[in-house]
N, C-alpha and C positions, 0 to 999 in steps of 0.2 A: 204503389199507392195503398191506403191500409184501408180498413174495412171503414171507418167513420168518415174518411175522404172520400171512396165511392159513395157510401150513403147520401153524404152530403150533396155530391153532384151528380146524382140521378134523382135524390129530391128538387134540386134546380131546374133540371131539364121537366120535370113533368107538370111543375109550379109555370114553363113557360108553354105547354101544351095550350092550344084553339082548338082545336080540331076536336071535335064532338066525338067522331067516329075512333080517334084513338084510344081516348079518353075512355069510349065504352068498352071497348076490345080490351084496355088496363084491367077496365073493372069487373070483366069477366074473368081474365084471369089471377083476380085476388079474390074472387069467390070461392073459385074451383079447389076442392076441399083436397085433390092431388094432381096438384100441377109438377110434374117433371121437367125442370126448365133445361137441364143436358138433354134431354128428346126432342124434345118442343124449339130448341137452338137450330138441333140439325133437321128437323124436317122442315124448319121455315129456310135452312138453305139451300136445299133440295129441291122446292117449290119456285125458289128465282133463279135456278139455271135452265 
């Protein structure tokens, strides 16, 4: 898939977000002025096993 088709539909998915609590947790990390998302990947897989 290329870069404008994932954009497109991870804009779909968060256009279909309710959940307040996600939504704030998104907007924290579009704040965070160095977010690492290769770290931030593997420690959030870390944490649910």
């Amino acid at each position: 898939m290329n870069l404008v088709a994932e954009k497109s539909e991870l804009i779909k998915w968060i256009n279909s977000l309710e959940n307040p609590f996600i939504i704030a947790e998104l907007n924290k990390i579009r704040k965070r002025e160095n977010f690492n998302f290769e770290k931030e990947w593997e420690r959030g897989g870390q944490e649910r096993k």
